[in-house]
DRENDO-1510 file (C-alpha; in Angstrom, 1 decimal, always signed):
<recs>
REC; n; res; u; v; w
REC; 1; UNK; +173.8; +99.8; +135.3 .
REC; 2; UNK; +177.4; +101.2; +133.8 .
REC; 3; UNK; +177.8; +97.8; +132.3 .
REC; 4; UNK; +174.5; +98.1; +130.7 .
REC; 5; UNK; +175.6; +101.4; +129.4 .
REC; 6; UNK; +179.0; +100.7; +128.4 .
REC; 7; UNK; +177.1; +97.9; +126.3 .
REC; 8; UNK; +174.7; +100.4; +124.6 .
REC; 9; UNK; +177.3; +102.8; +124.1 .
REC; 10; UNK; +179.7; +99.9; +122.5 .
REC; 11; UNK; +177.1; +98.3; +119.9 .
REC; 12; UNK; +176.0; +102.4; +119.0 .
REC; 13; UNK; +180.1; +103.0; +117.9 .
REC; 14; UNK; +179.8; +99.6; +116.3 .
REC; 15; UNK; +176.6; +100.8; +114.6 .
REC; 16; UNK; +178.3; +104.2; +113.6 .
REC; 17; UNK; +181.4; +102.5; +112.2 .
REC; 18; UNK; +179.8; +100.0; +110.0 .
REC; 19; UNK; +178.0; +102.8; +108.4 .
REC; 20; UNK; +180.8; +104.8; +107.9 .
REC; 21; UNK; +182.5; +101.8; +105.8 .
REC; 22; UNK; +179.3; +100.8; +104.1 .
REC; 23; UNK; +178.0; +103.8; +102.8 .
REC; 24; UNK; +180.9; +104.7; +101.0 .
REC; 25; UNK; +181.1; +101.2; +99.5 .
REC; 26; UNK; +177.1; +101.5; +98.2 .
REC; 27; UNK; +177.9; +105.3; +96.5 .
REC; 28; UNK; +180.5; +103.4; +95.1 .
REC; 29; UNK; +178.3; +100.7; +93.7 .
REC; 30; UNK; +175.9; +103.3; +92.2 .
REC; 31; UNK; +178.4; +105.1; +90.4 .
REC; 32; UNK; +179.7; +102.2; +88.3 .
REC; 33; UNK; +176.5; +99.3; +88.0 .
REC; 34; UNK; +173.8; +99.6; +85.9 .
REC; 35; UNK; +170.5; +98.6; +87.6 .
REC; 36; UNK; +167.9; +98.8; +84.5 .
REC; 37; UNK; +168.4; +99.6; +80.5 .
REC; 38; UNK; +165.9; +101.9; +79.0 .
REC; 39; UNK; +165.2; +102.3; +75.1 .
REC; 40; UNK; +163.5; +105.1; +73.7 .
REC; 41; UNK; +164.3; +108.3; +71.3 .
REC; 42; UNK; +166.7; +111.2; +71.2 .
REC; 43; UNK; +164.6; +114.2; +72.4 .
REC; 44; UNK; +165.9; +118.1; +71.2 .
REC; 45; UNK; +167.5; +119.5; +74.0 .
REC; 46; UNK; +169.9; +116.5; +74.4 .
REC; 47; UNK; +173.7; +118.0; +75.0 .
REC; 48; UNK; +176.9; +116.4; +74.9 .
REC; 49; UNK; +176.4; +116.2; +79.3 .
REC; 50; UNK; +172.9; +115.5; +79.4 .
REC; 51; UNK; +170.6; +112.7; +77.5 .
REC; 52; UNK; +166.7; +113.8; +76.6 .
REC; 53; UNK; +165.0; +110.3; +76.2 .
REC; 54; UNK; +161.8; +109.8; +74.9 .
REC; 55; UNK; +160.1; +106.5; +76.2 .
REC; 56; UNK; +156.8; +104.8; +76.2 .
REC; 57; UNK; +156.9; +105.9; +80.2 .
REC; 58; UNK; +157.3; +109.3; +79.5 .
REC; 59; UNK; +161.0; +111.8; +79.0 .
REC; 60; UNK; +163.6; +110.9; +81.0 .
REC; 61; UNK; +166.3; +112.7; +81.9 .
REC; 62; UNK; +170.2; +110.9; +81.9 .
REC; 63; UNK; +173.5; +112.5; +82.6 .
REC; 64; UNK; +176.6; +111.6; +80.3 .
REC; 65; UNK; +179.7; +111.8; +82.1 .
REC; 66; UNK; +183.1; +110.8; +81.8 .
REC; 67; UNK; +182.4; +107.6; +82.9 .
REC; 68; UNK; +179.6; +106.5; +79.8 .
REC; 69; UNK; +180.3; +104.3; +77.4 .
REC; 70; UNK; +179.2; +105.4; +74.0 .
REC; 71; UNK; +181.4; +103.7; +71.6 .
REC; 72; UNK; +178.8; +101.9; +71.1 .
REC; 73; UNK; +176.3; +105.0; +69.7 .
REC; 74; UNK; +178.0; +108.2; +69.6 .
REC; 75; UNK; +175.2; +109.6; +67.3 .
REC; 76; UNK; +172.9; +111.3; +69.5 .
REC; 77; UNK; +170.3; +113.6; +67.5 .
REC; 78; UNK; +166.5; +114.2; +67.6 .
REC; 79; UNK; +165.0; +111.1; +66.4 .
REC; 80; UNK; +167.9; +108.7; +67.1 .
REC; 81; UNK; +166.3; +105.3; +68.6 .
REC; 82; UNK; +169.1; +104.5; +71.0 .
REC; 83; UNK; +169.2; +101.6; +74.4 .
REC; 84; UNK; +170.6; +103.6; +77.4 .
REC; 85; UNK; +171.8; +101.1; +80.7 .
REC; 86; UNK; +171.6; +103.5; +83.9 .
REC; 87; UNK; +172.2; +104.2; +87.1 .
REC; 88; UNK; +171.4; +106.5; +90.1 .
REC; 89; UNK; +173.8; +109.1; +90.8 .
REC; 90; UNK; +174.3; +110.5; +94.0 .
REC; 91; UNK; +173.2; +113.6; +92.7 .
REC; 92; UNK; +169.6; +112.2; +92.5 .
REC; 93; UNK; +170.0; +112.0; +88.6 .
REC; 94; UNK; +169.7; +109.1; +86.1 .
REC; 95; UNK; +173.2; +108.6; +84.9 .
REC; 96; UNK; +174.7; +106.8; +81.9 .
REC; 97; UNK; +176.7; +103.6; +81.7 .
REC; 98; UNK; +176.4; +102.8; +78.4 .
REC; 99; UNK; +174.6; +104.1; +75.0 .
REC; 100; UNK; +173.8; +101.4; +72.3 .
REC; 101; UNK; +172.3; +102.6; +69.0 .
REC; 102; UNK; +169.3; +101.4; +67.8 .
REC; 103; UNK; +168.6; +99.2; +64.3 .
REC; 104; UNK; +170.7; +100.7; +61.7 .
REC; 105; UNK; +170.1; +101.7; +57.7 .
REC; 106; UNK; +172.0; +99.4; +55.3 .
REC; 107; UNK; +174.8; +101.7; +54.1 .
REC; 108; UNK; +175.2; +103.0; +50.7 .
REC; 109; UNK; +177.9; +102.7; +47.8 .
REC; 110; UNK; +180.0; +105.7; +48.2 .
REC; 111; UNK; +182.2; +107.4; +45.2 .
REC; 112; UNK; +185.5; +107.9; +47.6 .
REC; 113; UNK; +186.6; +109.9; +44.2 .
REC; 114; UNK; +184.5; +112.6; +45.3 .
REC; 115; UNK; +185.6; +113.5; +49.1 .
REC; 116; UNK; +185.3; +116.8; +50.1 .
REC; 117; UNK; +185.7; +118.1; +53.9 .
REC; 118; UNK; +183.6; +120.9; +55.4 .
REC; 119; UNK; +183.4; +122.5; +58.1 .
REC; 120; UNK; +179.9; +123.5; +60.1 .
REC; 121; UNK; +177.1; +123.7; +63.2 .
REC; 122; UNK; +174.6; +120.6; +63.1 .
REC; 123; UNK; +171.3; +122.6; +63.5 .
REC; 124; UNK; +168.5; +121.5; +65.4 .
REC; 125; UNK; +166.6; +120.6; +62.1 .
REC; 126; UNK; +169.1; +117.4; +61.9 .
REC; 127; UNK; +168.0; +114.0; +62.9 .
REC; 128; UNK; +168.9; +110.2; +62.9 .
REC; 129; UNK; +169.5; +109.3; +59.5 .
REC; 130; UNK; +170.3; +113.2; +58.0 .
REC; 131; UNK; +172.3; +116.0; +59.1 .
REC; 132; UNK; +171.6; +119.5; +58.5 .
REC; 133; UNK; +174.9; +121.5; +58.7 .
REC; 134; UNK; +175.1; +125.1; +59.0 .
REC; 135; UNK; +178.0; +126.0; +57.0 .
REC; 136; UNK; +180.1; +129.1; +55.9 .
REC; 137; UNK; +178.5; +128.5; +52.5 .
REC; 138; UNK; +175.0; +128.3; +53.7 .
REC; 139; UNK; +173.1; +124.8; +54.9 .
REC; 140; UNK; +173.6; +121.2; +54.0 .
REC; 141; UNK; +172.1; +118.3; +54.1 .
REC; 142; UNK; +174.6; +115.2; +54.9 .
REC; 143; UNK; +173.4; +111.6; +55.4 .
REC; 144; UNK; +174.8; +109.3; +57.8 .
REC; 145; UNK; +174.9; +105.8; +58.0 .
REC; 146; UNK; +176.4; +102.8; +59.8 .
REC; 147; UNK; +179.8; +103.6; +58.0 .
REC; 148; UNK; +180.4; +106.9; +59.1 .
REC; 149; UNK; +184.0; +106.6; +60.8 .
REC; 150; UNK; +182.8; +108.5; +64.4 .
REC; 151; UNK; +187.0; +107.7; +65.6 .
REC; 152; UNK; +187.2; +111.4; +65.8 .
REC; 153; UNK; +184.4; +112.7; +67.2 .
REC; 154; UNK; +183.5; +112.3; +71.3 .
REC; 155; UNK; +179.9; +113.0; +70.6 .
REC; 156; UNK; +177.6; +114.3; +68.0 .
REC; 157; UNK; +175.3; +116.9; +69.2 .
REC; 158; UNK; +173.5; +119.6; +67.9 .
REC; 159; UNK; +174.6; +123.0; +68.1 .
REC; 160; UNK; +178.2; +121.8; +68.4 .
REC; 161; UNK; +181.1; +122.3; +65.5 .
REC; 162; UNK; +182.0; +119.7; +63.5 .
REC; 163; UNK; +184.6; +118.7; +60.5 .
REC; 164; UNK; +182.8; +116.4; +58.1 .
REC; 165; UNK; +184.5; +114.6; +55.5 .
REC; 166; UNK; +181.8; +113.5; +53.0 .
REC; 167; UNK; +181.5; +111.9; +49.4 .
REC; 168; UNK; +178.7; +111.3; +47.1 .
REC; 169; UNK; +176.4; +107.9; +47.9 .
REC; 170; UNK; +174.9; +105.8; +44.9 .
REC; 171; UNK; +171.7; +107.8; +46.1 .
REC; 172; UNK; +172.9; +111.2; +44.5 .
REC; 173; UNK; +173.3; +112.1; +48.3 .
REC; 174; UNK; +176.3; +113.0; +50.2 .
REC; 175; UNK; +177.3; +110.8; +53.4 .
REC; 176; UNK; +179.5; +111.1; +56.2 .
REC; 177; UNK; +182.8; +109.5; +55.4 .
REC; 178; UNK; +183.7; +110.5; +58.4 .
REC; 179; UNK; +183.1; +113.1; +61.4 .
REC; 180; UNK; +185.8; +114.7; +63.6 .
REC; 181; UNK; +185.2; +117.3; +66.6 .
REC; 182; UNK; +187.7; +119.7; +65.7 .
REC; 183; UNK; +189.5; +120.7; +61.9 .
REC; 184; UNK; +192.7; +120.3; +63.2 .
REC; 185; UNK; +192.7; +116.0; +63.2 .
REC; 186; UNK; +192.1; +116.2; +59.2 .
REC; 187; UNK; +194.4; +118.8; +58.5 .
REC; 188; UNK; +197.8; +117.9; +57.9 .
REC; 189; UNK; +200.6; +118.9; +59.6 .
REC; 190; UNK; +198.5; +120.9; +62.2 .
REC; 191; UNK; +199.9; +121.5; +65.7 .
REC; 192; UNK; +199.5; +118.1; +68.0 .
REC; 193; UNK; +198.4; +121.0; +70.4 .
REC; 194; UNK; +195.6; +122.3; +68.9 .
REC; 195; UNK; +192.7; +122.5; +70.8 .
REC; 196; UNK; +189.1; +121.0; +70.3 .
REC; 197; UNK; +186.7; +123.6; +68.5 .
REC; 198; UNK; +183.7; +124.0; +70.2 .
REC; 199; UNK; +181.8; +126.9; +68.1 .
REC; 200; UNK; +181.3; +128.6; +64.9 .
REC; 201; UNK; +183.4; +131.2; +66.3 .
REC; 202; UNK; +186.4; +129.5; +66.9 .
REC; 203; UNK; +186.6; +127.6; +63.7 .
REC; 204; UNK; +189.9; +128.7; +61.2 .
REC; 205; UNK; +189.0; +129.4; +57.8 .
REC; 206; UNK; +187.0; +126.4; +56.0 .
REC; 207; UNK; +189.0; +127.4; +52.9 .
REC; 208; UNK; +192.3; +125.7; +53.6 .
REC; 209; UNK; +190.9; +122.2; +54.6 .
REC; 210; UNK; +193.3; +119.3; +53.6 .
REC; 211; UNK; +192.0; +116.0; +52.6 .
REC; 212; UNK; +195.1; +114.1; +51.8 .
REC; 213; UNK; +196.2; +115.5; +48.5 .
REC; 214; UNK; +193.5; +117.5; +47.8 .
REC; 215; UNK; +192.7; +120.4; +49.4 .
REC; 216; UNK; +188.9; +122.1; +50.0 .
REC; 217; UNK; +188.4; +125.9; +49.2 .
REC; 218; UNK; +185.6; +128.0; +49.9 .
REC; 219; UNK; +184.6; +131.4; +47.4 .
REC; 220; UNK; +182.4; +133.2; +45.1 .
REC; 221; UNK; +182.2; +132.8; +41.3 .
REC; 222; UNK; +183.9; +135.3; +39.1 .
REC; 223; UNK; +182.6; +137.1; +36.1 .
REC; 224; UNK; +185.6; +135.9; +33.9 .
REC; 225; UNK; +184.5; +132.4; +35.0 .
REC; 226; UNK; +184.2; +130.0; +31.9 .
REC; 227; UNK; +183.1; +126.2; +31.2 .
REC; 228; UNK; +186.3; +124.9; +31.5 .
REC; 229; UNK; +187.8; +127.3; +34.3 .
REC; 230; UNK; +186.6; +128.5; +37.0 .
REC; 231; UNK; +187.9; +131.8; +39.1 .
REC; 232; UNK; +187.3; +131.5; +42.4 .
REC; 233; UNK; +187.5; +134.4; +44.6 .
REC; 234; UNK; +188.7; +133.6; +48.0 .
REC; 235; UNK; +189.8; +134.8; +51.3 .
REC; 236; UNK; +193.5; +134.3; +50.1 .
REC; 237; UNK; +193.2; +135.8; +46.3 .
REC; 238; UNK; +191.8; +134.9; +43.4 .
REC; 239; UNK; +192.1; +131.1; +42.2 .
REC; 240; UNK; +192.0; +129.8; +38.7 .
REC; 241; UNK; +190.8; +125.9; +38.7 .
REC; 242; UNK; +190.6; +123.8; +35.7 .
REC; 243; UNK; +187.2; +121.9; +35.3 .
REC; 244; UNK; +187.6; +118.5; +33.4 .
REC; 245; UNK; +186.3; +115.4; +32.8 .
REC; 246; UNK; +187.1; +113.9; +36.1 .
REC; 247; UNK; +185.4; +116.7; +38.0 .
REC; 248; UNK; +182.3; +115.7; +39.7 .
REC; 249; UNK; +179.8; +118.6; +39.3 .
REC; 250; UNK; +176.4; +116.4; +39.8 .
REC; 251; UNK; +175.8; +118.9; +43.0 .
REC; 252; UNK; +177.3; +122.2; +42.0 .
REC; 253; UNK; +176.7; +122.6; +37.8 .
REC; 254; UNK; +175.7; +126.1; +37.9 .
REC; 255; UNK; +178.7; +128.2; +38.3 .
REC; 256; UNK; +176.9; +131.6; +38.0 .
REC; 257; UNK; +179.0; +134.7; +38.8 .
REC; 258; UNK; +178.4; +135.6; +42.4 .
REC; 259; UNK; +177.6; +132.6; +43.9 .
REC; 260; UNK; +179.2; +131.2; +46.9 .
REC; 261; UNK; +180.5; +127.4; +46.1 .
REC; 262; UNK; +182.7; +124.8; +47.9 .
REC; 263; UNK; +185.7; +123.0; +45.5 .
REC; 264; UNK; +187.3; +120.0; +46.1 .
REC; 265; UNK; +190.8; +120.8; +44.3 .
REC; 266; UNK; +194.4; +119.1; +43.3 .
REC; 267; UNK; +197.0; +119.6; +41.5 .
REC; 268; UNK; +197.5; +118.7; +38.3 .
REC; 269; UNK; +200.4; +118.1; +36.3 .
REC; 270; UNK; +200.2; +121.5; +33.9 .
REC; 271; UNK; +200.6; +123.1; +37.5 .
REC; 272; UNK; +197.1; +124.5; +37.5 .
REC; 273; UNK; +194.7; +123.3; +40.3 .
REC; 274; UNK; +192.1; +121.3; +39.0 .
REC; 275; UNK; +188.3; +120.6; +40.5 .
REC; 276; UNK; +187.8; +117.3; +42.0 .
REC; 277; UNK; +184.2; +118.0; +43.2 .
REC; 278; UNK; +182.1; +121.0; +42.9 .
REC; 279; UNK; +179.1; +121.6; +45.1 .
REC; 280; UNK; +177.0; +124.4; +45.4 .
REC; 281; UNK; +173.6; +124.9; +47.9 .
REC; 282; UNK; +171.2; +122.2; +47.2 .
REC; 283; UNK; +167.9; +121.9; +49.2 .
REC; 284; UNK; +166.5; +118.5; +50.0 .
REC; 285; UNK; +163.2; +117.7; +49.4 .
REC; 286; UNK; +161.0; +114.6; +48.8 .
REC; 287; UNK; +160.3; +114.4; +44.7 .
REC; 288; UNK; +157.2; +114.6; +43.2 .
REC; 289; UNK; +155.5; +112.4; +41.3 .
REC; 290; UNK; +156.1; +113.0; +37.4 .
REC; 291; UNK; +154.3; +111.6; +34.5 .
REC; 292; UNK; +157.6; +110.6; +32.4 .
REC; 293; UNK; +154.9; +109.3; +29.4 .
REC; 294; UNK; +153.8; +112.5; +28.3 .
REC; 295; UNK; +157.3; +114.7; +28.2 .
REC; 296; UNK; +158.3; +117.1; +26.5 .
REC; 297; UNK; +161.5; +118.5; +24.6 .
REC; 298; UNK; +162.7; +122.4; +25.0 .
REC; 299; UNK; +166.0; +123.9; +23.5 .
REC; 300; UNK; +166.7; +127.7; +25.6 .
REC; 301; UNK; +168.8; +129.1; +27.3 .
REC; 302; UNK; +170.0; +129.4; +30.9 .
REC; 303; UNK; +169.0; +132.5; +32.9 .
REC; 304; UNK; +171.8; +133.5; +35.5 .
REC; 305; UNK; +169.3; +133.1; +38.5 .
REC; 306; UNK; +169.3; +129.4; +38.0 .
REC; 307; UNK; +170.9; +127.2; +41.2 .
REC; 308; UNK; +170.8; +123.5; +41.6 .
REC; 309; UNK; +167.2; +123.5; +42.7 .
REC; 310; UNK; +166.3; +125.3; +40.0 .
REC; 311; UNK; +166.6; +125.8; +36.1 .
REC; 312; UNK; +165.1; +129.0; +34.7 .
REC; 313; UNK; +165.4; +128.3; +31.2 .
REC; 314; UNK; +165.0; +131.3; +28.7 .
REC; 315; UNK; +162.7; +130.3; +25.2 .
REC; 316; UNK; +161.4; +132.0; +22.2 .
REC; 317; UNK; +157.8; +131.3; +24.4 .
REC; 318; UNK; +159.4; +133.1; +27.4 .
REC; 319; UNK; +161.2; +131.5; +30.3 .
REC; 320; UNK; +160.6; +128.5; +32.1 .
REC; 321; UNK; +160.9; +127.1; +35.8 .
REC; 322; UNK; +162.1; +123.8; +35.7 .
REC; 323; UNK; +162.3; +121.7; +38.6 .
REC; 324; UNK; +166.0; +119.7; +38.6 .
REC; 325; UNK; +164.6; +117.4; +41.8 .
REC; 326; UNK; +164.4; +114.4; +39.2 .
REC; 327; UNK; +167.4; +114.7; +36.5 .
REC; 328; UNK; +168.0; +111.9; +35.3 .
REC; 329; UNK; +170.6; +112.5; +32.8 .
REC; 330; UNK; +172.8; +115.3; +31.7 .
REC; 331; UNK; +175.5; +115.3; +28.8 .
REC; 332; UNK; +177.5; +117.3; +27.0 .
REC; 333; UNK; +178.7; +119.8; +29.8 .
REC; 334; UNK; +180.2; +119.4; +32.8 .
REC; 335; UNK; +179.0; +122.9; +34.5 .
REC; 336; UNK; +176.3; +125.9; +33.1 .
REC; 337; UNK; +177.3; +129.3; +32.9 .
REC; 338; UNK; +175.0; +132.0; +32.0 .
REC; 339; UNK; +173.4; +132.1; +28.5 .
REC; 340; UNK; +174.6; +128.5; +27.8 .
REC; 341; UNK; +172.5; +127.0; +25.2 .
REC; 342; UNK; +170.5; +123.8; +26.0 .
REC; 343; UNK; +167.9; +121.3; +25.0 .
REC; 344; UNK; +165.9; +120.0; +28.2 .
REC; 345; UNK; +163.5; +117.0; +28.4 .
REC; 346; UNK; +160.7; +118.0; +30.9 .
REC; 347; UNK; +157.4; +116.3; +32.4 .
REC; 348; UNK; +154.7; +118.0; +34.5 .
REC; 349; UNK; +154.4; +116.6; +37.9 .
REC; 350; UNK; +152.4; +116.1; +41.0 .
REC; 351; UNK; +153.1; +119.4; +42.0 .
REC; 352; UNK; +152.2; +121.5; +39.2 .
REC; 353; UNK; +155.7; +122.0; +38.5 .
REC; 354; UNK; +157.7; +121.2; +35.4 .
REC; 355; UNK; +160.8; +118.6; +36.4 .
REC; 356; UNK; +163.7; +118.4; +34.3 .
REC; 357; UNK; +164.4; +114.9; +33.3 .
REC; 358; UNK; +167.5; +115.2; +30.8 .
REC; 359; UNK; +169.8; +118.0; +30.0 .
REC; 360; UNK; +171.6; +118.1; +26.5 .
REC; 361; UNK; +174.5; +121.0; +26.2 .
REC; 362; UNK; +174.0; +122.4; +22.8 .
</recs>
């Protein structure tokens, strides 16, 4: 009878032991082998720690830890068709061991001449193929596509801060060049100890961004502002910068006093700082149909309310709203102050609305 026992008792510690070295060897497994790969969408919600998929099964639920591999699609907004390989985590949740992106938009040509950096909080409006940045200077709208250098940036979520260098795309839009997780990598000569932003509140000032030799400034429109220089009013002083025929003002042409506008500016060699780019607030919206054959030519002037959405144009009939969703060409100016005098080609369109089609400065 003790042998019998002393036999039970023995193949029980055996028992015990063996699942003392093997359980720990399993969790260990889990933690690093995917067992399935999932596709599906980007669901709102999703935060840099925690995936909100959207698949023909239903929303799943994956952690993103330190261990993921998203190198290979760090883009992770509402909308985003991404493949996610997974694992079970000994926490009882889905985790993430890699993230792959999903087909891709063919990129488009972008005007490096126009680079411009800003600084802002992707809002929950943003998806795959657009961001919608919340900025100093109000919201914009920034494309991304399969160039955008993400080098700098551990994840793209929304509601986090981001540095985004951009330039203007052969679509009239602007891209992400490139987008960083904190100002301090794109400024130069910034402290190597810097920390990472992580809100709004933490940013520096957006008007001191470096971009090489050009550097981006933030202000409001002066009065004494003219065609051919701007005063800029800014949280450092007043700035004078030279507009010329290099500077790019496709998205910022109304320089109307008051108005808050980003400036992409350099040095020139008569020592005054010159504009690169100018942009202003410019919505995004889809264009309406306009019936080009039966235009129309008007010669008025420009009202101080108009933006880069709109051109209220003063007549001997009255004013106008013109819609500037469908310019397609504009000469003889490079920027509209108030009162400038100007001859505008115009069809009606789909929406009722008068578009602008060509601008002539007068």
């Amino acid at each position: 009878m003790k042998k019998h026992i002393m036999t039970k008792l023995g193949s029980m510690l055996c028992l015990v032991l063996g699942i003392v070295f093997v359980l720990p060897a399993q969790m260990r497994v889990q933690a690093v082998e995917a067992y399935a790969t999932v596709q599906g969408s980007v669901m709102t919600g999703t935060t840099s720690n925690l995936l909100k998929l959207s698949t023909q099964e239903g929303m799943m639920e994956i952690k993103i830890d330190s261990g993921t591999d998203a190198s290979g699609c760090k883009i992770l907004l509402p909308g985003r068709s991404v493949g996610v390989s997974v694992n079970h985590g000994t926490d009882g949740y889905l985790h993430a061991v890699t993230i792959t992106a999903g087909t891709q938009v063919q990129s488009i040509t972008l005007d490096s001449s126009t680079n411009v950096t800003v600084t802002g909080t992707i809002n929950n409006k943003s998806g795959d193929s657009i961001l919608y940045v919340d900025t100093a200077q109000g919201e914009m709208q920034i494309k991304l596509d399969q160039a955008t250098d993400m080098s700098g940036c551990s994840m793209l979520v929304v509601d986090r801060t981001y540095a985004i260098t951009c330039a203007r795309g052969s679509d009239a839009y602007l891209h992400a060049v490139s987008i960083a997780d904190s100002l301090q990598e794109n400024v130069a000569g910034a402290s190597s100890g810097a920390s990472s932003l992580t809100d709004s509140s933490q940013s520096p000032s957006p008007e001191t961004v470096v971009t090489a030799e050009r550097s981006t400034v933030t202000g409001t429109v002066d009065s004494k502002t003219r065609e051919d220089l701007m005063y800029l009013s800014t949280a450092y002083g007043e700035m004078q910068i030279v507009i010329d025929n290099n500077t790019d003002s496709r998205n910022g042409m109304f320089i109307m006093p008051g108005r808050t506008m980003i400036v992409s500016v350099y040095h020139g060699s008569d020592a005054y700082m010159h504009a690169a780019v100018i942009m202003g607030s410019k919505e995004t919206v889809q264009p309406a149909s306009v019936d080009t054959s039966a235009a129309s030519t008007v010669t008025g002037t420009v009202n101080a309310r108009s933006n880069e959405n709109m051109l209220y144009l003063q007549t001997q009939y009255g004013e106008m709203e013109l819609k500037l969703d469908t310019v397609r060409s504009m000469t003889g100016y490079k920027v509209l102050t108030a009162d400038r005098k100007v001859t505008v080609t115009c069809a009606r369109g789909s929406d009722a609305y008068m578009h602008v089609l060509d601008i002539v400065g007068n």
